[in-house]
C-alpha positions, 0 to 999 in steps of 0.5 A, spaced: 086 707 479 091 703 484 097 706 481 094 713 483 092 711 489 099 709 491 101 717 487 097 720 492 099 716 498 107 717 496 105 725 495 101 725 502 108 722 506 113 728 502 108 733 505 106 731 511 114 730 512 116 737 509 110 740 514 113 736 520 119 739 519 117 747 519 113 746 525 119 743 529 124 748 526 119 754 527 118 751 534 125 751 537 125 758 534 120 761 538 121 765 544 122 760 551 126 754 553 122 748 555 127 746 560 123 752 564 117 748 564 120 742 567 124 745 573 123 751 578 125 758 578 130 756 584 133 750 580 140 750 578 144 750 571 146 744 573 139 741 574 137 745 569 142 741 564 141 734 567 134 736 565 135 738 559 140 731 558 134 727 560 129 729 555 134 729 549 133 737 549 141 739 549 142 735 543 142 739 536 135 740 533 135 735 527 138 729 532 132 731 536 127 731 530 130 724 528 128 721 535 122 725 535 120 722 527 122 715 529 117 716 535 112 719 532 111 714 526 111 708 531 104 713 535 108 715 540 109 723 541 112 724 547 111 726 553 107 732 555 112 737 558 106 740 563 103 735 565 107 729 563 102 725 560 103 721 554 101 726 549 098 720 545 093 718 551 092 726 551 089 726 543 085 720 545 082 722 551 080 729 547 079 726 540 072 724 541 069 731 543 072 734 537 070 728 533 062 730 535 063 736 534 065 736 527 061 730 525 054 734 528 057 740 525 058 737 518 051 733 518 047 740 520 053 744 514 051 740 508 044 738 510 040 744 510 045 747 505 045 743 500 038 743 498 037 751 500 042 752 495 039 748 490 032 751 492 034 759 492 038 758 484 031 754 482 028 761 485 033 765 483 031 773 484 024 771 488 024 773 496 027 766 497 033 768 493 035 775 496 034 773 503 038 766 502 044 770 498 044 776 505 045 770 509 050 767 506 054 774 506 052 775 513 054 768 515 062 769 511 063 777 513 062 775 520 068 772 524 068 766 527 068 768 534 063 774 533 059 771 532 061 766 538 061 772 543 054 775 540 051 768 542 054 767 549 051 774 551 044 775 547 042 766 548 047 764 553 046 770 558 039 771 556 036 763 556 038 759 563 036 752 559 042 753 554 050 753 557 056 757 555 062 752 557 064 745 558 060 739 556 056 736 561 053 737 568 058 734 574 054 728 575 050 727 570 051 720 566 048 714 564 050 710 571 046 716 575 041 718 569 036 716 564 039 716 557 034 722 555 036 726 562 044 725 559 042 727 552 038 733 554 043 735 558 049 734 553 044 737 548 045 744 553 052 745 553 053 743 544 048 748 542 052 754 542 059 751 539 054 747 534 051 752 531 057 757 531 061 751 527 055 750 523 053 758 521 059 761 517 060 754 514 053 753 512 053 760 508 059 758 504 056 751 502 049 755 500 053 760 495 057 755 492 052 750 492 047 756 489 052 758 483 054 752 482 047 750 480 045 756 475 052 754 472 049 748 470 042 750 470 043 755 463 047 748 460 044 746 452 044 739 456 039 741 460 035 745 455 035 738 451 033 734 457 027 740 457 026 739 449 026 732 450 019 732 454 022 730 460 019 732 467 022 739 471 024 734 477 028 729 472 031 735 469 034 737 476 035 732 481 037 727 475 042 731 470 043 738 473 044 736 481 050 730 480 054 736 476 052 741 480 055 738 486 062 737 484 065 743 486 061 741 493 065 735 493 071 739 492 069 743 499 068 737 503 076 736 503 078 742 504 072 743 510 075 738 514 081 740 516 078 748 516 073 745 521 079 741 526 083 749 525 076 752 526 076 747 532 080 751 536 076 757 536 070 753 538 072 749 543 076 755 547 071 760 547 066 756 549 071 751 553 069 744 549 074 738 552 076 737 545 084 737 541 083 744 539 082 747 546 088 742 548 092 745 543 091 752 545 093 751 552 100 747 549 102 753 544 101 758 550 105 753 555 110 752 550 109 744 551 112 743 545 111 735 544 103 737 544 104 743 539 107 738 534 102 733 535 097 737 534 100 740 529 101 734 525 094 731 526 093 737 522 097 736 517 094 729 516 087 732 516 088 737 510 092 731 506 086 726 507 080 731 506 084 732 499 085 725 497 078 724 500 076 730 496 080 726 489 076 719 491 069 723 491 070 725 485 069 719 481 063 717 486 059 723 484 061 723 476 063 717 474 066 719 467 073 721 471 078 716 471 085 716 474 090 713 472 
């Protein structure tokens, strides 16, 4: 298992270090010069290039890619070229929105998707079935910010308890409100963004979670387990259930870097302060050392949610082994 472990992680710093050096290339070939940022139209070729000397931009692109890795693998990512923060600091005071976001949305995802899924293939063809199935085709044919824009306009335009943008009211806090006042007032500005994050991956989980199960369900083991006296709900939650979530298993690895990607669709819509608003305003602005950040956080999240995907594995069926 160790030497596994040490596999993986080697596997992980080869890919990271492949898709960081994409990304840096890829963004040193877009259109417009981040020397532009930094100076005013009136500024001279001569301030121009001081400018360009002082943040190593003159340099050429692989030196300027070694200083940048020599900084990033100590946690430093530069400084923002648009607002001249550290870039770090930026990720840190945003990171916990996203994180709020993601985790509320994860718990909602696979705690009502689960046992719908598990439910609609016990009652497979009942009413039960078609509406979950119709569901889950609606909830993945309908694009992600759709589905947003459909919610601003028939909820959030509609119902003046709920809010379409931000995250809190001004003044609204622990030190001027009650704690139930401020959990009321955040619970207003995350309805909408929660439920957008939740829904197309809910339905998702439900179909893969629902043919995973009458996969498992026509298995002779199953058929012994009944031939052996052994009542429904042992059959089903003690020997069908834990093979049945593999492949679920599988998808929470790669459901969290698509919620961090989602993030970014999410939190620009319904303007959520979170890394993938941050992100979106950095690829609009050019502001290359955030766009590296971002994308390298990204990166990391895919290669985690697959080792994590790896290590739930064995936790869910404990006849893998890795060697």
């Amino acid at each position: 298992m160790s030497n596994y472990i040490i596999r993986r992680i080697a596997q992980m710093l080869i890919i990271l270090f492949g898709i960081s050096v994409v990304s840096f290339t890829i963004m040193h070939l877009a259109p417009g010069d981040p020397v532009d940022l930094l100076t005013s139209r009136t500024a001279t070729p001569e301030d121009k290039a001081r400018i360009a000397a002082t943040y190593g931009l003159d340099q050429p692109v692989h030196v300027q890619y070694w200083r940048w890795v020599a900084k990033a693998v100590q946690g430093d990512f530069g400084h923002s070229f648009v607002t001249g923060k550290p870039v770090m600091k930026m990720i840190l005071e945003r990171l916990p929105n996203t994180l709020l976001l993601n985790f509320l949305a994860m718990i909602i995802i696979y705690a009502l998707a689960v046992p719908i899924g598990i439910i609609s293939a016990l009652r497979q063809y009942s009413g039960f079935d078609h509406l979950v199935t119709s569901f889950a085709f609606l909830g993945q044919a309908m694009p992600q910010f759709w589905f947003a824009l459909l919610l601003i306009y028939y909820v959030g335009l509609q119902v003046e308890w709920v809010e379409i943008a931000g995250k809190s009211t001004y003044g609204v806090t622990f030190a001027t409100a009650s704690f139930s006042a401020v959990l009321m007032d955040r619970a207003r500005y995350l309805i909408l963004p929660l439920f957008t994050m939740a829904f197309g991956s809910m339905a998702g989980i439900t179909r893969y979670m629902r043919a995973s199960m009458l996969e498992v369900k026509s298995q002779d083991y199953i058929r012994t387990a009944r031939a052996k006296g052994l009542s429904e709900r042992v059959v089903i939650y003690k020997h069908a259930l834990r093979n049945a979530l593999l492949p679920i298993v599988t998808l929470i690895g790669f459901e969290l870097p698509i919620m961090f990607s989602g993030a970014v669709i999410i939190e620009t819509i319904f303007s959520w302060p979170g890394i993938g608003l941050m992100g979106w305003r950095a690829i609009m602005q050019r502001d290359y050392m955030v766009v590296m950040a971002f994308n390298t956080l990204g990166a990391t999240m895919t290669v985690l949610g697959m080792f994590l995907a790896d290590m739930l594995y064995v936790v869910v069926d404990p006849r893998i082994k890795y060697d």
